[in-house]
N, C-alpha and C positions, 0 to 999 in steps of 0.2 A: 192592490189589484187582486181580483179573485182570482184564490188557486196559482199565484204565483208562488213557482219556488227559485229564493233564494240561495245563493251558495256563495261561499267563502274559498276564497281559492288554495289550495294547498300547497302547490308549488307556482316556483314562479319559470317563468318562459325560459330563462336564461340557465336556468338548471339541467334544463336538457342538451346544451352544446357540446359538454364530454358524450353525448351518446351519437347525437346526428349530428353534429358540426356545425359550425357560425353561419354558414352559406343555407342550411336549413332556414335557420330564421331569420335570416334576412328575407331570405322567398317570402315566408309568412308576412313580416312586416312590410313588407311594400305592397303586397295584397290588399293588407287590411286598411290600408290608405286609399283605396277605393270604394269603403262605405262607412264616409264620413258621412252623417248624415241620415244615413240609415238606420233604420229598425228590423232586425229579424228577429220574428216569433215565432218558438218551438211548441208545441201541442204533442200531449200525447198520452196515457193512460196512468202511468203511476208514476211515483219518484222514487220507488222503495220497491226490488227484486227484478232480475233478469237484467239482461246486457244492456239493451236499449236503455234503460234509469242508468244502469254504471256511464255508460258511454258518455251521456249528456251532463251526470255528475263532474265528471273532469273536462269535458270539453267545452262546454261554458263560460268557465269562469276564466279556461287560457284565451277563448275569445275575446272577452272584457279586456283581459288583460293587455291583448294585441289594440285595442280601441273598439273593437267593434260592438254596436251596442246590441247582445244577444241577450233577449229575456226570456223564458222557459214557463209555459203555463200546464196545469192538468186539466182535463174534463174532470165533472161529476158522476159517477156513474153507481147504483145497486150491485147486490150480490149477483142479485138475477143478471140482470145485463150481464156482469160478467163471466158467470157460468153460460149466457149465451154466445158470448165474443169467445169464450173458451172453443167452444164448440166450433164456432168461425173458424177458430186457429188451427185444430184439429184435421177440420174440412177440405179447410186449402192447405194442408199439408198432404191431402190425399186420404185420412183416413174416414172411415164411414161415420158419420153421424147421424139421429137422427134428427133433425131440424122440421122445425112445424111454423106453420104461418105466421103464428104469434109472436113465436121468436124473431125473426124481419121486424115484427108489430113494435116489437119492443125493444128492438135496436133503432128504430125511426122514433120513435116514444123520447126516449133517452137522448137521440142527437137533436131533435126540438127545442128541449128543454136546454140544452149545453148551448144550441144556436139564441134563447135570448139571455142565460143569464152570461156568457163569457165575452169579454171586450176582446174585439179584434181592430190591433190598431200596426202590426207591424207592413213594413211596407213587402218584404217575401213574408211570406205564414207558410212553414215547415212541418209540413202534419206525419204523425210515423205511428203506421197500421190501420190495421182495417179499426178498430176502435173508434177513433173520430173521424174517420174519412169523410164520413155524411156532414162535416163543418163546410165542405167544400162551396154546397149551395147559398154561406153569406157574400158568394163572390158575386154574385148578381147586384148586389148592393152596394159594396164598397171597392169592385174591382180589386188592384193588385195582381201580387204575384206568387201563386199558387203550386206549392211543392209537396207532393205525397213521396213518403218513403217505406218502403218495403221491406222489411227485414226476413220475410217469411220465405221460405221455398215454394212458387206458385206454378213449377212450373207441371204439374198433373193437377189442380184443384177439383171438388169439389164443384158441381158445374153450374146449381143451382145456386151455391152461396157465390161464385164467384161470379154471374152473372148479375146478382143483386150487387154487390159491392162494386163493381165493370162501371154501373151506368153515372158512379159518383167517380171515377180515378179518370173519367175520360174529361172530365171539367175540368182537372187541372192542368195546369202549363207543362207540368214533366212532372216524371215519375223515375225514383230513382231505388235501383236494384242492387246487390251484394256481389253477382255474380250474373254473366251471359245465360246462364242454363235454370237460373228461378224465375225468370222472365216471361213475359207474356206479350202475343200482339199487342199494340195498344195502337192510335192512333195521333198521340202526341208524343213528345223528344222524352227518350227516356234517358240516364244516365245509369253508369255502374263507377261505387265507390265498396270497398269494401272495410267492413268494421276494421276497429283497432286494438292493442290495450292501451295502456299506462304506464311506460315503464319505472317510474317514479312514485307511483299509486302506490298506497300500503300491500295490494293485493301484489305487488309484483317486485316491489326494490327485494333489494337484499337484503336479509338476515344474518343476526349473530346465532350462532350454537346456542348461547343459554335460552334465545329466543325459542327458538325451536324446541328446544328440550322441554320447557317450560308449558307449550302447548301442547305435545303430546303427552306431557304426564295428567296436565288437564283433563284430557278423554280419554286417560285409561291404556296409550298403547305402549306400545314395546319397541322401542329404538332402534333394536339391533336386531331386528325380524324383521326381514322383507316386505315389503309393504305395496301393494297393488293399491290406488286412490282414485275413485271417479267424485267430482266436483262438480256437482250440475243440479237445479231446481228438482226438487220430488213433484217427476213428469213422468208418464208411462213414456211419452214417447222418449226420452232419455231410456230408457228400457233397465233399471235399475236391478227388476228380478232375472235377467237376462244376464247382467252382470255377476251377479249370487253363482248360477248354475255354472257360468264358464270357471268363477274364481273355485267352484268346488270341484272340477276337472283338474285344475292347477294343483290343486291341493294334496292330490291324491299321489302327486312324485314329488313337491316341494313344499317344504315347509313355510309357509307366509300368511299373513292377514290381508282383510280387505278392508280399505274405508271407504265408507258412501257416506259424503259431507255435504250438505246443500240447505238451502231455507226454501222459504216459502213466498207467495207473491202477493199481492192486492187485488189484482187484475187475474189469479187464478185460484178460483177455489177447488179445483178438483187437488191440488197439492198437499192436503191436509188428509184426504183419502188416501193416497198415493202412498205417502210415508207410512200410514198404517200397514197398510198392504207389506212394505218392506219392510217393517219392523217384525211383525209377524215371523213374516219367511224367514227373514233371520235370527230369531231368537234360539233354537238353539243351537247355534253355532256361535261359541263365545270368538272365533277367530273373524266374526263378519262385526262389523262395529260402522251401526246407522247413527248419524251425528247431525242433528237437524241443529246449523248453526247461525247464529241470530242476524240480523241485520246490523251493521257496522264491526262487522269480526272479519274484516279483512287480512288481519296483521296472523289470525288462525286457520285462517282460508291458505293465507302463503305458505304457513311452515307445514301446512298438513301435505301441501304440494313440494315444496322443496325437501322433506322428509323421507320424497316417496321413492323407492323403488323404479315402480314404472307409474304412469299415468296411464288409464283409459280412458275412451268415451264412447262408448255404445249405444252411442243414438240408433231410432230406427227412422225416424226424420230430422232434421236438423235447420235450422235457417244457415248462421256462420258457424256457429258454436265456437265463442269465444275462451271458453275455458281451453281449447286446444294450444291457441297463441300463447296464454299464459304460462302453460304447460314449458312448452316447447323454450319459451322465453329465459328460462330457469332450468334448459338445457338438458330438461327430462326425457327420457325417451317413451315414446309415446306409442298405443295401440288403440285406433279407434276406428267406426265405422267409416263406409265408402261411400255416405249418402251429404246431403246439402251443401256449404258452402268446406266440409271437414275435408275431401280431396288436393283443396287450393291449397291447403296448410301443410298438409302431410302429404308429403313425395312417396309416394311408398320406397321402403325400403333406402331410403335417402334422408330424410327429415324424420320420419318413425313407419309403422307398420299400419296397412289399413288390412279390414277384417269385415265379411260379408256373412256370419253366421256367428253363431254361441261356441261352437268347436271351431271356428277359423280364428276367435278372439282367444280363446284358451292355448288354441298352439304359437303363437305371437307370443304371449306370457310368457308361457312357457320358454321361448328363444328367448329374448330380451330377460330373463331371470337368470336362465342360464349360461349368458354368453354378456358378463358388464361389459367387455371391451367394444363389443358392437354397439350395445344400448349406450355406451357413453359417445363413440363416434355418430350414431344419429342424433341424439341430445345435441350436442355442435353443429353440428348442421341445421340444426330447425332452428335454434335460436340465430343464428347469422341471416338463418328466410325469415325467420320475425320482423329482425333490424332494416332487413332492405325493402319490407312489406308489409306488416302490419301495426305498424308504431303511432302513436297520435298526431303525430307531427304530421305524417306525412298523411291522414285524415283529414287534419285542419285544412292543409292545402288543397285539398280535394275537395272540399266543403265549398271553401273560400272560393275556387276557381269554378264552380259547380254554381253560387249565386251571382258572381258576377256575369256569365254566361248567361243565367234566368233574367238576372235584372236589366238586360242589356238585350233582351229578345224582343222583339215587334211584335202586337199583336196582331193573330193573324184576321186579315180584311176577305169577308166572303161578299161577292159580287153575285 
């Protein structure tokens, strides 16, 4: 099948009962006894960088595993296209872009060409982002049951992109959002699921010491020096020199380093500017350490985060930002913005600290550096709001209960 990806599954179902208990998956399994029979098809831009690829990487194959037959496809898409969906994403996150006719031209260009060369045969087709949304129009043709999902924060967009992208999300059966407050009117059944991690994922089990030790000596740092870590794609809108300027506030009454560890995407080429840009600003400061880390280096992704100090994430938009859950999951105490889906994660003051400026993020460091006993009782706390809300398990069931729901809707008869 074109552009089908394959996945091998890493754990099995029954691994996770010491964490959510037998009555978890039981739920799951009795679910998944409801589509026998059934075919869901995921669509969606890459299978290599950002949460969306992670998410469907583990969430797939525990589908399989429960019976249900979920297969995962990508589009085809150019640099171009993608530096234009870049921009899309930008857009409807609220920030200025400037978009020209062409671009539309050549996001219809592109979804043309994905509309005859890609088979569509599942009986829900699961489409996620503005990227392939324009697939929507083979429903004229072969009917089914049509699910867009959103991962973005739309709730200010961009009014011309998001008007264009409106006249394809209203053809689906439902649309399904992160959060009440990324939401947009629409005029068909929307749902709210929100992402997850892995707790079992290389990115997230636990580590031995020599592990750890062993990755930071890799990248050069220093163990027993405080250590500030933002873990996020090289994205402006993660705002990474924003990070620099607070951590060099920090710096000036504590002694500490920074890491800014992240890769890069398929589906964004401005990430390879990005990181330049940061490399720059931080060269000469030997205490700021830019770590641009490859794809499959999850097991250096955990120990750079379980190593750290504190966690931030300085978004200045954000869809979930899953790298928070992770954070938090490993019990870190955490300092990050008060924008997209990063409020629901962080309690302020309860779970970790949220922060609305470059001097509001430097005086949170600041506390949480200087006070472990706090930063270790909100680290406890966030990981226990992980366990009761953001775990895959309790995604899958929301997935699960989410197509049955779709599969099981009438359609609707105009008179």
């Amino acid at each position: 099948m074109q552009n089908e990806i394959h996945l091998q599954s890493r754990t099995r179902l029954q691994d996770y009962e010491p964490i959510v208990g037998r009555s978890c998956l039981e739920e799951l399994r009795i679910l998944s006894e409801k589509f026998s029979g059934k075919v869901i098809q995921i669509i969606n831009s890459t299978s290599i960088g950002g949460g969306v690829a992670e998410i469907l990487e583990h969430m797939v194959p525990l589908l399989n595993q429960l019976g249900v037959d979920v297969r995962w496809n990508v589009i085809n898409g150019s640099d171009e296209f993608f530096e234009v969906t870049k921009k899309f994403h930008n857009a409807l996150h609220g920030k200025r872009e400037r978009i020209l006719t062409r671009d539309f031209d050549l996001f219809s260009e592109v979804t043309e060409r994905n509309l005859k060369e890609m088979s569509f045969y599942g009986d829900i087709l699961f489409v996620h982002d503005p990227q392939p949304v324009g697939l929507i129009a083979k429903k004229k043709e072969i009917g089914r049951k049509w699910l867009w999902r959103c991962h973005i924060d739309v709730s200010s967009p961009d009014k011309k992109v998001w008007s264009f992208l409106r006249r394809f999300i209203v053809d689906y059966d439902a649309a399904v959002f992160s959060a009440p407050n990324f939401a947009q009117q629409l005029p068909i059944r929307q749902f709210l699921v929100t992402p997850s991690i892995d707790p079992l994922s290389d990115k997230n089990k636990e580590l031995d010491s020599g592990t750890i030790d062993a990755v930071l000596a890799k990248y050069g740092l220093i163990s027993d020096k405080p250590m500030i870590t933002q873990v996020s794609r090289f994205d402006r809108l993660k705002d990474p020199l924003g990070v620099i300027e607070a951590f060099e506030m920090v710096k000036k009454n504590i002694d500490c380093q920074l890491v800014l560890a992240g890769g890069t995407a398929t589906d964004d080429p401005e990430s390879e500017e990005v990181l330049e840009e940061v490399r720059k600003r931080a060269e000469e400061n030997p205490d700021v350490h830019v770590l641009l880390v490859p794809p499959e280096s999850d097991v250096d992704i955990n120990a750079l985060q379980q190593a750290a100090t504190v966690i931030i994430q300085k978004s200045l938009k954000e869809g979930f930002g899953l790298t928070i859950s992770e954070a938090l999951w490993k019990a870190k105490p955490v300092v990050a913005s008060a924008v997209g889906g990063i409020p629901l994660q962080v309690k302020n003051k309860f779970t970790g600290l949220l922060c609305y400026t470059v001097e509001g993020a430097a005086y949170a460091l600041k506390q949480l550096l200087s006070n472990p006993e706090y930063a270790s009782q909100l680290g406890q706390n966030g990981k226990e709001h992980v366990k009761q809300n953001f775990l895959i398990t309790g995604h899958l069931k929301n997935y699960l209960l989410m197509f049955l729901a779709l599969d099981q809707m009438s359609e609707v008869v105009h008179f």
